[in-house]
TORTORDREN-685574 format. One line per 8 residues: number of its first residue (from 1); their letters; for each residue x, y, z of N, C-alpha, C. Coordinates in Angstrom, 2 decimals. Layout:
<recs>
NUM	A	X/Y/Z/X/Y/Z/X/Y/Z  ...
</recs>
This chain:
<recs>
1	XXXXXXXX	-116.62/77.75/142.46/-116.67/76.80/141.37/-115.87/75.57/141.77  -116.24/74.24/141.26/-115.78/73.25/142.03/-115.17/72.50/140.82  -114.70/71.18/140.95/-114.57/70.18/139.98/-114.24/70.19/138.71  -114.20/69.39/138.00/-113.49/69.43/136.66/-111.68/69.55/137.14  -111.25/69.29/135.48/-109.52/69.80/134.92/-109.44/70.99/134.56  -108.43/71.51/134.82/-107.60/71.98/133.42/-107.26/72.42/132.31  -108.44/72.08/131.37/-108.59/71.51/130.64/-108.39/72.63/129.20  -107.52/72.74/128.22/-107.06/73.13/127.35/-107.89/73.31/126.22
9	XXXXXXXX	-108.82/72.85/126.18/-109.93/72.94/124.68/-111.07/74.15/124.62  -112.20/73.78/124.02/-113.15/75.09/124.47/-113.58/74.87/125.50  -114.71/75.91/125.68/-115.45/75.57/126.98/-116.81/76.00/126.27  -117.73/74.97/127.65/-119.16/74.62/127.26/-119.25/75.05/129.28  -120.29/75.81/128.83/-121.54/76.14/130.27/-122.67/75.47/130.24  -123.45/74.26/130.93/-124.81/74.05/131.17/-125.74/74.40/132.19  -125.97/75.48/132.03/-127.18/76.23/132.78/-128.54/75.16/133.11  -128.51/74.83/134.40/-129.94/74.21/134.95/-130.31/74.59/135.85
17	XXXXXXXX	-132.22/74.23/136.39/-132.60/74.99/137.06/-132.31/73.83/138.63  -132.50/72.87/138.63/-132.07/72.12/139.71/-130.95/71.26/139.77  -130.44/70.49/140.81/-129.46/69.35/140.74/-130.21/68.40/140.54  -129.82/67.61/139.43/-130.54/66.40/138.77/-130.75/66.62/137.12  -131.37/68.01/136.89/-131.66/68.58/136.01/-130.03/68.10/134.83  -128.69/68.54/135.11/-127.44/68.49/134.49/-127.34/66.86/134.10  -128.42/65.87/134.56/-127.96/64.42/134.78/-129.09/63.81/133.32  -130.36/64.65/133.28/-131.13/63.74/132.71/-131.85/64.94/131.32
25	XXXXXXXX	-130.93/65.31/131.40/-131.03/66.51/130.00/-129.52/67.15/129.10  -129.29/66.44/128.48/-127.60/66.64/127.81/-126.68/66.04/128.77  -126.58/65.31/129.79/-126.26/64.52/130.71/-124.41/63.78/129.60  -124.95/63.27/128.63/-124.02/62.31/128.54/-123.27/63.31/127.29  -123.68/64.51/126.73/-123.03/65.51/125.77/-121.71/66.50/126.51  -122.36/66.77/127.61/-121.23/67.30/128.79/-119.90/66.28/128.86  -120.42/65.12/129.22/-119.61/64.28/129.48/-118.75/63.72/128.73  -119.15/63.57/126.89/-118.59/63.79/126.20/-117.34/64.55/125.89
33	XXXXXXXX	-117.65/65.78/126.00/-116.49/66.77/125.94/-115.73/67.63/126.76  -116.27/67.12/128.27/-114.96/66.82/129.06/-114.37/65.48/129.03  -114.56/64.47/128.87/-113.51/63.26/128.13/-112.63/63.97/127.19  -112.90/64.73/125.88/-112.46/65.13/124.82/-111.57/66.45/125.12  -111.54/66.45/126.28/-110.41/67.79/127.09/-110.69/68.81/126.65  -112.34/68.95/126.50/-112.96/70.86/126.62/-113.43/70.73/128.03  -113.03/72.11/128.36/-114.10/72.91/129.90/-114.95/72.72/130.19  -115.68/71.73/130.75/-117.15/71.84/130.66/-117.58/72.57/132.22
41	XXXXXXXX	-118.49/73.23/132.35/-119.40/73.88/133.24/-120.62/73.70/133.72  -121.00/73.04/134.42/-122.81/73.20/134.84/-122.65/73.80/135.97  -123.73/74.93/135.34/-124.25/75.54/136.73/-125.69/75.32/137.19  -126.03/74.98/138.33/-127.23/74.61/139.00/-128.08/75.90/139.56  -128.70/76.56/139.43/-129.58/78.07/139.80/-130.08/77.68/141.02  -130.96/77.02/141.75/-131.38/76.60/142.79/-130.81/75.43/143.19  -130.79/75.32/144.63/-130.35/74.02/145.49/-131.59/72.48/145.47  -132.43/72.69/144.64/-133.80/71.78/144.53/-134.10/71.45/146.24
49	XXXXXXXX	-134.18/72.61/146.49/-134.38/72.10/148.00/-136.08/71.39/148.54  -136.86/72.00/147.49/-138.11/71.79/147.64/-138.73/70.39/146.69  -137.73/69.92/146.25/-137.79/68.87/145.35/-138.56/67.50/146.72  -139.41/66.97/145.65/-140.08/65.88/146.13/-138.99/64.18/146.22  -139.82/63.57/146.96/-138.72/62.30/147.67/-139.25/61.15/146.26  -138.70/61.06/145.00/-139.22/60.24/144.08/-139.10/58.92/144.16  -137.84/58.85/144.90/-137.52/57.28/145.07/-137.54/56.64/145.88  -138.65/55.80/146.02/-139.81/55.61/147.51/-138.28/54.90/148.69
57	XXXXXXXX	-137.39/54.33/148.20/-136.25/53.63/149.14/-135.57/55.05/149.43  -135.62/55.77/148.87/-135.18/57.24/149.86/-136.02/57.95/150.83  -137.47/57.10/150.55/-138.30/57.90/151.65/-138.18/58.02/153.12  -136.93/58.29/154.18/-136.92/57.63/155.13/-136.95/58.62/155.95  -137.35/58.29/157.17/-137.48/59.56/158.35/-136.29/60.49/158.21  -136.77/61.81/158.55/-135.86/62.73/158.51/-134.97/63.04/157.07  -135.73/63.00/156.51/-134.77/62.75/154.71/-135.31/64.60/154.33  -136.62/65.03/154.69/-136.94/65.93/154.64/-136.41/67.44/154.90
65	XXXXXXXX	-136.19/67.15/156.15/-135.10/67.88/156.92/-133.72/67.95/156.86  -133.33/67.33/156.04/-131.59/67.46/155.46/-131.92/67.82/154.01  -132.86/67.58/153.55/-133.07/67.57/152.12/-131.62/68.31/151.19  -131.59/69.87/152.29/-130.46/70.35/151.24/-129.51/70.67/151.13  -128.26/69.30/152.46/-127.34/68.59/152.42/-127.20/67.53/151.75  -128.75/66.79/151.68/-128.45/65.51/150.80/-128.16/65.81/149.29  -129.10/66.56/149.10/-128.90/67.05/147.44/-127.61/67.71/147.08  -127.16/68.33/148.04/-125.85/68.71/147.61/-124.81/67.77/147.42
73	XXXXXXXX	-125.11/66.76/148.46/-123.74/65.28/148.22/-124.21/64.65/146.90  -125.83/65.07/146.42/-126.00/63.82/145.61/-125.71/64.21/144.01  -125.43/66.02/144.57/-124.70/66.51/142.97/-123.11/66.39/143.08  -122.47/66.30/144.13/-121.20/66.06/143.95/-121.00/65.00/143.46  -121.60/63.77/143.91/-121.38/62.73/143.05/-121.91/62.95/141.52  -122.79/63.47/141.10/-123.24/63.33/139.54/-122.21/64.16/139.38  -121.81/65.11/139.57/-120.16/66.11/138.73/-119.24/64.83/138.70  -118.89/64.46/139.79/-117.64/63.45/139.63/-118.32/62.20/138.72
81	XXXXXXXX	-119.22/62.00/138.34/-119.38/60.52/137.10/-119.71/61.33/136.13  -119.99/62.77/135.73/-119.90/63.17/134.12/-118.60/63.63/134.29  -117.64/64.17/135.16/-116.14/64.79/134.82/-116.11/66.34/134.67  -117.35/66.64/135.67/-116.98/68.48/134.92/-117.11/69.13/135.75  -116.89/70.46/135.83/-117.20/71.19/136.87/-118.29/71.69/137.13  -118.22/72.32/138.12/-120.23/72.76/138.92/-119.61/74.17/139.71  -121.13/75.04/139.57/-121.54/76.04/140.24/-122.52/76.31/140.85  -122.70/76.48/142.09/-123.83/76.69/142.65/-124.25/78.52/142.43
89	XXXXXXXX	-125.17/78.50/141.39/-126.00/80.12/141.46/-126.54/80.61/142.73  -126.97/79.78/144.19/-127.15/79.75/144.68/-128.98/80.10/145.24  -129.69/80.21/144.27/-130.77/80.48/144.57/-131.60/79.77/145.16  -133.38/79.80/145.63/-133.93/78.59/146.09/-135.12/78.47/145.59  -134.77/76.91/145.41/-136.15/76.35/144.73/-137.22/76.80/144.76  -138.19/77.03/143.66/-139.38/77.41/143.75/-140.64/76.28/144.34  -140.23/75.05/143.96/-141.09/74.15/144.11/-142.24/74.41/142.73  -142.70/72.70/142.73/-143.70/72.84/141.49/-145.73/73.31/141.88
97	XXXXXXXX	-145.99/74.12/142.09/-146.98/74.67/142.40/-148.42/73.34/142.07  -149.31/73.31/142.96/-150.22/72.02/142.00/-151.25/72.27/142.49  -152.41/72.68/141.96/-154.03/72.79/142.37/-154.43/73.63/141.08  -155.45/73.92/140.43/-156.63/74.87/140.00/-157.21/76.01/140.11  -156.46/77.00/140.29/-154.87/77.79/139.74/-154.49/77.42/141.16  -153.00/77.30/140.66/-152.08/77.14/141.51/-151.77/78.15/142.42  -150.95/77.67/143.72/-150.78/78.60/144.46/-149.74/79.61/144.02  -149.61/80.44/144.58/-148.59/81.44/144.45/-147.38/81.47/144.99
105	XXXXXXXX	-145.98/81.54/144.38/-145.04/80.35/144.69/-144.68/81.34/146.35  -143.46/80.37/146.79/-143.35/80.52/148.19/-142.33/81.66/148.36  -142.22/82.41/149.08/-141.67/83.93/149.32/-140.36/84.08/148.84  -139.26/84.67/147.91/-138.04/83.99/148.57/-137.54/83.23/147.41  -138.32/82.49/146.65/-137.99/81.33/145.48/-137.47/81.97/144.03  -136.53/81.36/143.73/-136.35/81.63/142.32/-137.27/82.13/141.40  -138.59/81.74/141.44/-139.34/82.27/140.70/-139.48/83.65/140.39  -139.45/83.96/141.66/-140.01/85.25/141.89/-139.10/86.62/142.06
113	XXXXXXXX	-138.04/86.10/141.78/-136.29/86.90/141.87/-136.54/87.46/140.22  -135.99/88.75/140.34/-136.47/89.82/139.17/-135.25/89.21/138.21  -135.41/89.22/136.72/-134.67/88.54/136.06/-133.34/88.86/135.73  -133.48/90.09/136.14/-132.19/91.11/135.49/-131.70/90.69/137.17  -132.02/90.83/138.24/-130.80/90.10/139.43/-130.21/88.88/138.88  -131.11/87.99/138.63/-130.33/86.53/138.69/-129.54/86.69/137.01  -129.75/87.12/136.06/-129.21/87.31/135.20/-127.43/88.11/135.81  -127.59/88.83/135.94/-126.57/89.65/136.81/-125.50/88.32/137.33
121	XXXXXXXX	-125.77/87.94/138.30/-125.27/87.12/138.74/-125.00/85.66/137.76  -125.62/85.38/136.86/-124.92/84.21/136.09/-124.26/85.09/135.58  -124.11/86.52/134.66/-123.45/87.02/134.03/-121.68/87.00/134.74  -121.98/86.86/136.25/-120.69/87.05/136.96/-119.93/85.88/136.30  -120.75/84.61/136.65/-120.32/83.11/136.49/-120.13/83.36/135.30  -120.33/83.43/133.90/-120.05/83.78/132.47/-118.85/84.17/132.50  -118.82/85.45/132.63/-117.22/86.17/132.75/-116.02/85.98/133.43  -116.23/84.82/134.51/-115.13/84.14/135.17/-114.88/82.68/134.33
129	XXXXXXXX	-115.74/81.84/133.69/-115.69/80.98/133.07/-115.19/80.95/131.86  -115.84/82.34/130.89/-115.56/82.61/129.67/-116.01/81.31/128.42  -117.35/80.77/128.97/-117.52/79.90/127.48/-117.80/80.21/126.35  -117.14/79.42/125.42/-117.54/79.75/124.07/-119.25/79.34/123.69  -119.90/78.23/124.01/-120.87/77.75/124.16/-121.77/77.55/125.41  -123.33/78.11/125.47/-124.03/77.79/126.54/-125.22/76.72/126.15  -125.71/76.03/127.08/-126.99/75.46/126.80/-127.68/75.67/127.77  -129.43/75.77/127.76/-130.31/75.81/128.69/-131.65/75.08/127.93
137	XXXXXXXX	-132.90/76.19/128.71/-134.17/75.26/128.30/-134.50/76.46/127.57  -135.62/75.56/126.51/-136.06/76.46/125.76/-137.06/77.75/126.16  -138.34/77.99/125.39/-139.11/78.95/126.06/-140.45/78.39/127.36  -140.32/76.72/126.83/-141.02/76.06/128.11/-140.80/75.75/128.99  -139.21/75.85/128.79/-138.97/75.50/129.81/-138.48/73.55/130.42  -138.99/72.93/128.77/-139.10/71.68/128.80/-140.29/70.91/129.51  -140.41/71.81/130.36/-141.78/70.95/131.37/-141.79/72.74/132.16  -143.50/72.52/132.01/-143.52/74.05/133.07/-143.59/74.29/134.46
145	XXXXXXXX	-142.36/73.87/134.81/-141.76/74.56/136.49/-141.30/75.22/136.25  -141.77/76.52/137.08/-141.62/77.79/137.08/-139.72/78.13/137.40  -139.52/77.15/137.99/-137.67/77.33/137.81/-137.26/77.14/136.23  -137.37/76.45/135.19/-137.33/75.79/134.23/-137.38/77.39/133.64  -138.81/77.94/133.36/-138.99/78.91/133.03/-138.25/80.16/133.14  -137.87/80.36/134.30/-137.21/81.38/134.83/-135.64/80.76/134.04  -135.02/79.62/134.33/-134.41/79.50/133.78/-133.85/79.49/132.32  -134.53/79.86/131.90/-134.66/80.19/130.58/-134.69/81.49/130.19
153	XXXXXXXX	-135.39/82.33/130.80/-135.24/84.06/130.45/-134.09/84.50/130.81  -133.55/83.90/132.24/-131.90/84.59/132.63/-131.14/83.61/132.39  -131.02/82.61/131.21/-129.92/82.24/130.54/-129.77/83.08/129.49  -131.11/83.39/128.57/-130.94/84.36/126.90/-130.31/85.16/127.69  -130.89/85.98/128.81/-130.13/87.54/129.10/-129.19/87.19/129.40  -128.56/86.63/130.20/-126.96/86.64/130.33/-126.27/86.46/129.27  -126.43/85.47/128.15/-125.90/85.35/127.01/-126.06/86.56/126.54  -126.95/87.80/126.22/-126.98/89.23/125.28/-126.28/89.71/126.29
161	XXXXXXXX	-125.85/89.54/127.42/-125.78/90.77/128.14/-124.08/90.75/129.06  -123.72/89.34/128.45/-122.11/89.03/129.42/-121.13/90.53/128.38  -121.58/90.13/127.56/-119.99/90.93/126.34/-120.17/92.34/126.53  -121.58/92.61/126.81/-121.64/94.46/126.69/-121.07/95.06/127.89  -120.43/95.97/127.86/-119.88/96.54/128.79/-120.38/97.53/129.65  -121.34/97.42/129.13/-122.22/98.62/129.72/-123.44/97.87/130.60  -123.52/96.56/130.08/-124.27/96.24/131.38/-123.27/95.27/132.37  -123.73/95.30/133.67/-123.71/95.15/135.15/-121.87/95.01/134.97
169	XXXXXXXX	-121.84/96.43/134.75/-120.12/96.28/134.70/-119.02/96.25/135.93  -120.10/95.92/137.11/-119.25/95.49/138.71/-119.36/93.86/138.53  -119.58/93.41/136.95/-119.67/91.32/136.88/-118.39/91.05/136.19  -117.42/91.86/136.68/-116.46/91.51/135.36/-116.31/92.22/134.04  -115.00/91.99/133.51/-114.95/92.22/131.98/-115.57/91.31/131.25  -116.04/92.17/130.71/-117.16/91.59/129.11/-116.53/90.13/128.80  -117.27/89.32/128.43/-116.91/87.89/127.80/-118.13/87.83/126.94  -118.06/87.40/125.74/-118.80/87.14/124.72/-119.13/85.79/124.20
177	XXXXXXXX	-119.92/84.97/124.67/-120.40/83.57/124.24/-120.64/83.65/122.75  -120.50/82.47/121.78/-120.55/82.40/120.76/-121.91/82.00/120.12  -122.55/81.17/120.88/-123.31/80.37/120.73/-124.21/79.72/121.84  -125.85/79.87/121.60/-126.60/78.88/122.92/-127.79/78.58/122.00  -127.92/77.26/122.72/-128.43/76.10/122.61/-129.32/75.94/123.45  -130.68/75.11/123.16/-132.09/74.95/123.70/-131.55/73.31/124.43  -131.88/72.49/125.35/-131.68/70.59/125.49/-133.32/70.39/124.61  -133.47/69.57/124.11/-134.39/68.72/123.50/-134.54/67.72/123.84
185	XXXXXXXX	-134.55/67.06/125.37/-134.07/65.45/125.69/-135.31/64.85/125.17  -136.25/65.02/125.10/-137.75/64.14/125.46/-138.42/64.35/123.73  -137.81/63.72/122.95/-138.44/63.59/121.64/-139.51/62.54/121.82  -140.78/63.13/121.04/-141.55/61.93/120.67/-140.60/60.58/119.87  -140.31/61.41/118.71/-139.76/60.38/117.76/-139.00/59.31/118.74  -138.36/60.02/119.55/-137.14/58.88/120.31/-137.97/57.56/120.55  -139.01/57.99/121.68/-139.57/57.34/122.31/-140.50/56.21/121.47  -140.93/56.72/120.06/-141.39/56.19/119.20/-140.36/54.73/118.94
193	XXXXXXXX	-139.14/55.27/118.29/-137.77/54.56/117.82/-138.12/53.42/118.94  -137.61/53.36/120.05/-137.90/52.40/121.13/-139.01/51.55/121.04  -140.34/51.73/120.86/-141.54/51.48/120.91/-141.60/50.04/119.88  -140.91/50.93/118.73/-141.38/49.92/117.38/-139.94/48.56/117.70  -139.14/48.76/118.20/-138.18/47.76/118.87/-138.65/47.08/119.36  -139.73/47.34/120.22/-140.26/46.57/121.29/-141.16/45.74/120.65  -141.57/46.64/119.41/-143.03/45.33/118.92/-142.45/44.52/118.03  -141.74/45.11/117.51/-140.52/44.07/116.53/-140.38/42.78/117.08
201	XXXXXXXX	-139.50/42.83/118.35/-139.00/41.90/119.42/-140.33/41.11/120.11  -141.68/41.80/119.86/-143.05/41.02/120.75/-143.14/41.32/121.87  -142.27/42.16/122.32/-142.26/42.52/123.87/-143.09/44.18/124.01  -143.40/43.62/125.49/-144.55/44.76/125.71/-143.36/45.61/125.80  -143.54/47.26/125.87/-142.86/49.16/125.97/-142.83/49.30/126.96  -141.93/49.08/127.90/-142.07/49.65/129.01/-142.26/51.05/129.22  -142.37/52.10/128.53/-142.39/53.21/128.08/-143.90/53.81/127.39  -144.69/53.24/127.86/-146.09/53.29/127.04/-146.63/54.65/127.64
209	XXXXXXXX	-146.66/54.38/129.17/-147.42/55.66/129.67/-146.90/56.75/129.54  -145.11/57.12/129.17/-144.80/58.33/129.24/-144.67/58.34/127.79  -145.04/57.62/127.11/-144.86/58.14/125.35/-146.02/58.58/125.14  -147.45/58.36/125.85/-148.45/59.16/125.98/-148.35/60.31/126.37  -147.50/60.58/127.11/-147.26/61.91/128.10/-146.93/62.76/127.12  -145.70/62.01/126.52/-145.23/63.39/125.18/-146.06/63.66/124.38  -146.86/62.35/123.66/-147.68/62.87/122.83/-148.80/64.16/123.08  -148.91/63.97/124.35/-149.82/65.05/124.86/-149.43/66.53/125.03
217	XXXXXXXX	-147.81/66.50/125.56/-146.98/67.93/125.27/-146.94/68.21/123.68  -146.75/67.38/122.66/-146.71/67.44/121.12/-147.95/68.74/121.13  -148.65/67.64/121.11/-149.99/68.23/121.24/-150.01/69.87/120.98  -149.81/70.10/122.30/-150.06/71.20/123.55/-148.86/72.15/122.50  -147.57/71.78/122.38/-146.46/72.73/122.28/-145.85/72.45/120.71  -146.28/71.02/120.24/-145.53/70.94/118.96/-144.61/69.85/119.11  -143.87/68.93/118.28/-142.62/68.20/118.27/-141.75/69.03/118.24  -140.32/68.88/119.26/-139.74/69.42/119.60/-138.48/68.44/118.64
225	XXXXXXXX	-138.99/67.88/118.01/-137.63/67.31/116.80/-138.29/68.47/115.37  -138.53/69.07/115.32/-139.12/70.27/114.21/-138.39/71.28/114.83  -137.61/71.64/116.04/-136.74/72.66/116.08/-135.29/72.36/116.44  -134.77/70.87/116.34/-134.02/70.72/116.67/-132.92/70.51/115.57  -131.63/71.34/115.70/-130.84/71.41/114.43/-129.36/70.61/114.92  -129.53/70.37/115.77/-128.37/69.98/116.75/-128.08/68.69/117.16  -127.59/67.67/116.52/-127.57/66.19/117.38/-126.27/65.44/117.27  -126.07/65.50/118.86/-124.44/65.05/119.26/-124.22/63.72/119.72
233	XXXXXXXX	-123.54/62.61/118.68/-123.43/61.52/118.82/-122.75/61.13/120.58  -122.90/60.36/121.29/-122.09/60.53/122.50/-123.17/59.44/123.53  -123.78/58.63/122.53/-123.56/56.58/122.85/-122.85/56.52/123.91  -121.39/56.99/123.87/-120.36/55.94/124.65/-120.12/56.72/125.83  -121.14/57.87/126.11/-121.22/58.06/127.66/-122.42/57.97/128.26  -123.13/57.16/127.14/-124.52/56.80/128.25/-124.32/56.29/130.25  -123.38/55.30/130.05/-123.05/54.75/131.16/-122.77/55.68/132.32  -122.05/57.34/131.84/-122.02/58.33/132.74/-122.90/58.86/132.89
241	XXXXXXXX	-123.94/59.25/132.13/-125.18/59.89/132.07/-126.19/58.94/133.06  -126.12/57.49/133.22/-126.99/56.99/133.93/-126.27/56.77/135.50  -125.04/57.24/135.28/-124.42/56.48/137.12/-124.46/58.18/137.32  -124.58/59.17/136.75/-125.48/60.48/137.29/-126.63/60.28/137.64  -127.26/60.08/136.41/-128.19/60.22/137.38/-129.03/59.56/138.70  -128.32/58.25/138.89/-128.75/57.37/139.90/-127.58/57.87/141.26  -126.69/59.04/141.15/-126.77/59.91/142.00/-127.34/60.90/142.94  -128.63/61.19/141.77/-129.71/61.58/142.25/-130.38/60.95/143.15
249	XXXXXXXX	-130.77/59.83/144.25/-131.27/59.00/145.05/-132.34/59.37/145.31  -132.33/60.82/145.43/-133.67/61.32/145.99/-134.70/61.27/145.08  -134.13/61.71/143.78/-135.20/62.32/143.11/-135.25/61.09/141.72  -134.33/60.05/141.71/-134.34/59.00/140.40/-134.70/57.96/141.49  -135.49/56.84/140.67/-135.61/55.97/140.81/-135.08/54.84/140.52  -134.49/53.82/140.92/-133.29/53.17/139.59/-134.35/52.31/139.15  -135.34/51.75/139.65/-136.21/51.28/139.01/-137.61/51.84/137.70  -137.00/52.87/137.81/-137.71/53.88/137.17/-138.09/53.91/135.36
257	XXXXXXXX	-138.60/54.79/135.32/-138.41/54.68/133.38/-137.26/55.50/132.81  -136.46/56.22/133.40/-135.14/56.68/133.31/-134.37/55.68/132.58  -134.43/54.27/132.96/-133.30/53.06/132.92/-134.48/52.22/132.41  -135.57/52.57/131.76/-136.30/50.72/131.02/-135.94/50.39/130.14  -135.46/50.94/129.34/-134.77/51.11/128.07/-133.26/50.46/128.02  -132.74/48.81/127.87/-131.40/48.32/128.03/-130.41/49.29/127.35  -129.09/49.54/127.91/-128.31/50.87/126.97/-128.02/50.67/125.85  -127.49/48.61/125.68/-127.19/48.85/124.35/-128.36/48.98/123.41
265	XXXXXXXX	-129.12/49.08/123.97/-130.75/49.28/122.62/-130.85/50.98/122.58  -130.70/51.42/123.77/-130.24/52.96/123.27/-129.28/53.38/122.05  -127.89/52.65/122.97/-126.48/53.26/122.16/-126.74/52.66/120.30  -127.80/51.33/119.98/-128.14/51.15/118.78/-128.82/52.07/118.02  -129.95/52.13/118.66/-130.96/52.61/117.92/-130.64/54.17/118.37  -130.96/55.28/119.12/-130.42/56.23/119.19/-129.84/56.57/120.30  -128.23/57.05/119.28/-126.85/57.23/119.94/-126.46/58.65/120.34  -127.82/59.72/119.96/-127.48/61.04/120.19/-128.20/61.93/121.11
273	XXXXXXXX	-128.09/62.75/121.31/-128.55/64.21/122.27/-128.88/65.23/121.40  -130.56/65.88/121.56/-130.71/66.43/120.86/-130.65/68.05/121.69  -130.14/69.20/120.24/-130.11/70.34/120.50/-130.86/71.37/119.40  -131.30/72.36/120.14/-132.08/73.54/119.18/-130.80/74.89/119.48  -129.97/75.16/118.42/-129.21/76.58/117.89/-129.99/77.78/118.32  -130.35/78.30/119.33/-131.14/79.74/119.58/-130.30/80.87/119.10  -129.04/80.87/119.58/-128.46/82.19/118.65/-126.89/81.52/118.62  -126.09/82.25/117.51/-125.09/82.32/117.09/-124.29/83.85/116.52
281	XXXXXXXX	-123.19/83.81/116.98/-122.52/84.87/116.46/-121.30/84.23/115.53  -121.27/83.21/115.16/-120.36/82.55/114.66/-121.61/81.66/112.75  -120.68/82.08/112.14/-121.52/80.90/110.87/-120.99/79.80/110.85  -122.09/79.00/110.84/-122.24/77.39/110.77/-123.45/76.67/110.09  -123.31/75.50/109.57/-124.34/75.12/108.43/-124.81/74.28/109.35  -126.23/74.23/108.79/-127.15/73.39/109.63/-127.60/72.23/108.79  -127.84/70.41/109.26/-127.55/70.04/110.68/-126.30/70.34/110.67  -126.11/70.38/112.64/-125.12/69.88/112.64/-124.80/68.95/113.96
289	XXXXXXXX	-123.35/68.03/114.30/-123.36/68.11/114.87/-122.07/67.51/116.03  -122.02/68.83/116.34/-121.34/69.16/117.31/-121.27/70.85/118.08  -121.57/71.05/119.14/-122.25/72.27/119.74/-120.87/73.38/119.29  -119.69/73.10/118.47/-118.53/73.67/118.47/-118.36/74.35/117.33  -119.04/73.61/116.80/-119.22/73.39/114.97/-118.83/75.20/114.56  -118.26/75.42/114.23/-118.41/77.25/113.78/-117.24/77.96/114.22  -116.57/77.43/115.48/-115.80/78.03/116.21/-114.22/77.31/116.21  -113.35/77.88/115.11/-112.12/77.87/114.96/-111.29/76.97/115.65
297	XXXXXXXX	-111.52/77.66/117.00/-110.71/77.74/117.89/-110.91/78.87/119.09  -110.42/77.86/120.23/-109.97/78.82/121.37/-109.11/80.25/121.05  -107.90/80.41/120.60/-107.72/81.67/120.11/-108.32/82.64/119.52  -109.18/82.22/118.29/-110.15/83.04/117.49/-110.89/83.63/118.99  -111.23/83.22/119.39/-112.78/83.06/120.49/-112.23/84.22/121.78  -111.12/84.12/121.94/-110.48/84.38/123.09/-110.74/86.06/123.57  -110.75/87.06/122.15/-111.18/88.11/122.58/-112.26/88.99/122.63  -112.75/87.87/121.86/-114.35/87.95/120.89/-114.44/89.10/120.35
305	XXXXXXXX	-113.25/89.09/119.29/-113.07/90.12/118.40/-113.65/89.68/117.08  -114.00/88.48/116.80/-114.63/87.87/115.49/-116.32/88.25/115.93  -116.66/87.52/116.86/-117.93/88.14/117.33/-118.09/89.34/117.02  -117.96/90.28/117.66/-118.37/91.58/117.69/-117.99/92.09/115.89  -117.08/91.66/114.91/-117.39/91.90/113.93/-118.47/91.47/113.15  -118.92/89.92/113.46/-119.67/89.58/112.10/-120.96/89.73/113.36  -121.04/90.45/114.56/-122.32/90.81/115.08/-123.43/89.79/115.13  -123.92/89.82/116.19/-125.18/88.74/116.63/-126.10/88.29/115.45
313	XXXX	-126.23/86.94/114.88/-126.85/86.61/113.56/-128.04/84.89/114.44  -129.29/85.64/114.06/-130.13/84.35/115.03/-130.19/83.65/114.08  -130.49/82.01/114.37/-130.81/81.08/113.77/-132.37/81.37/113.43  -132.81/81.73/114.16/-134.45/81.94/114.46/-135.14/82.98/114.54
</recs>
């Protein structure tokens, strides 16, 4: 485990399936509350080693073949501009599969690692960390790469499965998370909010083709602001959230649609990060927002002796 303080407050884990992933999904909520002197944690599951060259000025000979040294320098820098610490799960990229049915992923890849192993093993990272709060992706995964996905079944299990003692009891003593959380980055509505700015002002959206895009996941999966109960003001770390992710070199573009959007028209119009409550062992009224909302305190939390009394209660 690398990076970060010290740090005396709660602690928050962000479970992602690649490096980049921690930069452009709750990116500036992390960053938030390590400023605010809680623990924060991202752990990365795969090295994105199979990740594509997005940002054509990174396309350069031999970029291929280091790929997963570069990505590793290019998450040290995104930890050091959000302020938190990092874990490498150590697994390897699945890569995003693409043809009519797709191929069958490559030998070896995260994908294809049985869930209860890699569960196992974040459960280790859980119980050495001890957060009160986790976040990951929902049941899509957010977008369907099969890492995304996977990432998502062995985040729930590790969350049911860190506190019991009876499972993978060579991971440590039991630690009991309080609370996990779905990221919601890619609202229609958001993208909407922006849109009508733009026609307000007479100016063309730079954002046209991918507000089509969502509308088309809507579509397909539903608005993902209809499950979201969770929204954490934290405007005033956009600026970390974007010098992350233009850490990414490989895989952001700075010219990209990441950044079309000027910040202060963000930090105006919307100043928050959205989250979906998947389970709680703690009561808390909904909205809300702050991912903490329910939880006392670090002491209460510490032996997860309140947990285990008022017993696992889903939002959902």
């Amino acid at each position: 485990m690398s990076g970060g303080s010290n740090a005396t407050g709660l602690r928050l884990m962000a479970v992602h399936a690649h490096p980049d992933d921690e930069s452009s999904k709750g990116a500036a909520t992390t960053a938030k509350y390590a400023a605010e002197g809680h623990d924060v944690m991202v752990v990365s599951l795969t090295g994105g080693e199979r990740g594509s060259i997005l940002n054509p000025a990174m396309d350069t000979p031999g970029i291929i073949e280091r790929i997963e040294e570069v990505r590793r320098a290019e998450m040290a820098a995104a930890v050091q501009a959000l302020g938190v610490r990092h874990h490498w799960l150590g697994y390897v990229d699945s890569g995003l599969p693409e043809g009519d049915p797709p191929p069958p992923l490559p030998e070896g890849s995260f994908g294809l690692v049985p869930v209860e192993e890699a569960a196992e093993a974040l459960v280790r990272v859980v119980r050495e960390f001890k957060p009160h709060v986790i976040t990951t992706y929902d049941e899509n995964g957010g977008y369907p790469h099969p890492d995304h996905i996977m990432c998502h079944r062995v985040s729930v299990a590790a969350f049911e499965a860190a506190g019991d003692p009876e499972r993978f009891p060579d991971a440590g003593p039991p630690w009991t998370p309080l609370k996990l959380y779905y990221n919601h980055g890619f609202s229609l509505r958001r993208i909407e909010v922006f849109s009508e700015e733009y026609e307000r002002m007479g100016e063309p959206f730079p954002m046209r083709d991918w507000m089509e895009h969502i509308r088309d996941r809507v579509r397909e999966h539903g608005d993902v602001m209809a499950r979201v109960t969770t929204q954490v003001t934290c405007g005033d770390y956009f600026k970390q959230r974007d010098e992350a992710l233009r850490a990414h070199a490989t895989q952001i573009d700075p010219n990209g649609m990441f950044f079309a959007i000027p910040l202060e028209l963000q930090q105006r119009l919307w100043p928050t990060e959205e989250f979906e409550l998947a389970r709680t062992r703690v009561r808390t009224a909904i909205p809300e927002h702050d991912l903490f909302a329910g939880i006392s305190g670090a002491q209460e939390a510490e032996s997860g002796a309140a947990a285990a009394r008022a017993g696992e209660e889903a939002v959902r």
